[in-house]
N, C-alpha and C positions, 0 to 999 in steps of 0.2 A: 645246601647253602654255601655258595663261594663268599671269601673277601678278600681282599689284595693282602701282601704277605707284609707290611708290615700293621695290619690290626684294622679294623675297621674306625678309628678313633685318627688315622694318621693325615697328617696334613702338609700342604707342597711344602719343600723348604725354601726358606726366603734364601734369594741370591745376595750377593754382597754387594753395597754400595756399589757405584760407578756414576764415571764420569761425571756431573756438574755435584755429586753427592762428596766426593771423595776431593778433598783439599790436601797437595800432593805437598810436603815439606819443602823439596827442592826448589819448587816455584815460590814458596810462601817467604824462604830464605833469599832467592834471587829477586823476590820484589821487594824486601826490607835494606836489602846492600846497593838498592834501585836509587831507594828513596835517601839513604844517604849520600849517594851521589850527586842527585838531584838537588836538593836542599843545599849544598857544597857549591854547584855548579851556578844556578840560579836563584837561589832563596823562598823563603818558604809563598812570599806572596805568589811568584809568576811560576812555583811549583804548580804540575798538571798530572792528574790521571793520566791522562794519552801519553806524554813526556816522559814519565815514570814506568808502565807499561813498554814502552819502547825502548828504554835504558835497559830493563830486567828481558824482554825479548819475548814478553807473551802478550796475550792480549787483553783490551781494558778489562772484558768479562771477568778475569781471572785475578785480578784486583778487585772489581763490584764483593766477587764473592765472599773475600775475605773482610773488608771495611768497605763502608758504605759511601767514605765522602773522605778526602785529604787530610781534615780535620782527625778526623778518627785517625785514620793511618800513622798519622805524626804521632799521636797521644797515643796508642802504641806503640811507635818506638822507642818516645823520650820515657814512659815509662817502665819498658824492656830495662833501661838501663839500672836503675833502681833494684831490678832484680838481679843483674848479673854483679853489679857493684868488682871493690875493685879487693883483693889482696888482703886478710889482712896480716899482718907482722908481725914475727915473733920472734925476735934478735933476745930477749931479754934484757933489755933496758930502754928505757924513754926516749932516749934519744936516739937509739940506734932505730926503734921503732919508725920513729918519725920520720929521720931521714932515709927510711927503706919507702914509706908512706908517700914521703916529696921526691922521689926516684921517681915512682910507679907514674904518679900524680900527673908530673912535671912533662913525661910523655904523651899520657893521655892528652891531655891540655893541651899539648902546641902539635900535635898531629895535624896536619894539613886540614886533613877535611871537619876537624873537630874544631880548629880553632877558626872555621869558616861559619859553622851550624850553630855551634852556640852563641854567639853574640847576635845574627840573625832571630834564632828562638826567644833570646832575651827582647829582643826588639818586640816580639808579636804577642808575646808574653804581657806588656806593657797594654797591648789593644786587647788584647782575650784569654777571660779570667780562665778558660777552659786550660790554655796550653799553658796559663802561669803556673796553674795549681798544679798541672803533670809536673812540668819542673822542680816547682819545689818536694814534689813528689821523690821524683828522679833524685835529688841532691841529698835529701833531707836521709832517705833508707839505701842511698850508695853508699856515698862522702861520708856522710854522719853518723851511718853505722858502724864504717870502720873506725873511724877517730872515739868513739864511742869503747870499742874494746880493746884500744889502744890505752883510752885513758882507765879500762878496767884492770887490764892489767899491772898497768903504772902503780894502780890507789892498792894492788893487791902486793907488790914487792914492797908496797912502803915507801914509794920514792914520791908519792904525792899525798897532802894533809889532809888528814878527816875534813868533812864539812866542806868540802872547794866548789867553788860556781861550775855547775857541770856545763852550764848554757855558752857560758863564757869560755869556758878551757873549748869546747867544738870551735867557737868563732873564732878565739886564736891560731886553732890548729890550721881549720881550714880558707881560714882568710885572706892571708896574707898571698900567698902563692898566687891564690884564684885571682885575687887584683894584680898580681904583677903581668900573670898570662892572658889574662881573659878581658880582665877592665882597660889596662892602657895600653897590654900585648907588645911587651919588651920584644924585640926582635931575638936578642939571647940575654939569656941570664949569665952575669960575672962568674969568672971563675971563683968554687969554692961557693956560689951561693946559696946550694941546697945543704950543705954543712952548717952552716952557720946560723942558716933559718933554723935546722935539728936545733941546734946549741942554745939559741935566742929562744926558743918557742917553749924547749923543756925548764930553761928557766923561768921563764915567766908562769909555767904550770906548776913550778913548783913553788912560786911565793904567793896564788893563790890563797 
């Protein structure tokens, strides 16, 4: 009685994924730095597969594969951001926090291509509950989380009073800024303005 030499119980071995099975990172990274350019360049409405494919330099299939529609693609970006969020600060004190916070912030924010996308997003956000709710997604577990361990650490040195409006100290923190860049999009901020916002902001958290 013969049997093949690894056992009579032995079976093909499966080959590895390939081609349309295998979603390559490089492409997956060059079609998300696509779509921020796109969304930058033309906005989200006259935003296009074919557009965005052609920006990233592959083909629509290789978008299809990954998101099935615009829609989706966007609301994994803006939510990407949520996860990457930004920095948080550890000067040891409230204010040095803060103003390491509206450093960081203040960059984000007026970057060319951010300070084109988000007011755009806001826009479409307005028509469809789908991309409001990524945003506030996006804002709420970026922005929020950090001002969040910012003001935990604050309430842990003792420089902020038992019992303070937490909902309230985040709207402080991240308010003002966001209006100055984003709502009426100062061309530049005054000299000394990200200091004094620290200074202004840790007060008012602290008569909470």
């Amino acid at each position: 009685m013969t049997s093949n030499a690894d056992g009579p119980q032995s079976r093909p071995r499966r080959r590895p994924p390939a081609g349309a099975a295998v979603l390559r990172e490089d492409v997956t990274e060059a079609i998300r730095a696509a779509v921020f350019e796109e969304l930058a360049a033309v906005g989200y409405a006259r935003m296009s597969i074919e557009g965005i494919a052609r920006r990233a330099g592959v083909g629509k299939t290789a978008v299809y594969r990954r998101w099935r529609s615009k829609l989706h693609l966007v609301l994994d970006i803006v939510s990407a951001i949520a996860v990457q969020g930004l920095p948080a600060p550890d000067t040891g004190s409230l204010e040095g926090d803060l103003r390491l916070l509206y450093e960081v912030m203040s960059r984000a924010l007026r970057h060319p291509i951010a300070s084109q996308i988000i007011p755009d997003l806001q826009a479409e956000a307005a028509r469809n509950p789908d991309i409001a709710q990524a945003m506030q997604k996006a804002l709420r577990e970026g922005q929020d989380g950090v001002a969040s361990t910012i003001i935990a650490a604050a309430a842990k040195r003792g420089e902020l009073r038992a019992g303070f409006d937490h909902e309230l100290a985040l709207d402080l923190i991240s308010g003002p800024l966001y209006w100055r860049s984003v709502v009426i999009r100062s061309p530049k901020l005054p000299k000394g303005y990200l200091g004094a916002l620290a200074r202004g902001t840790a007060v008012a958290l602290q008569a909470l």
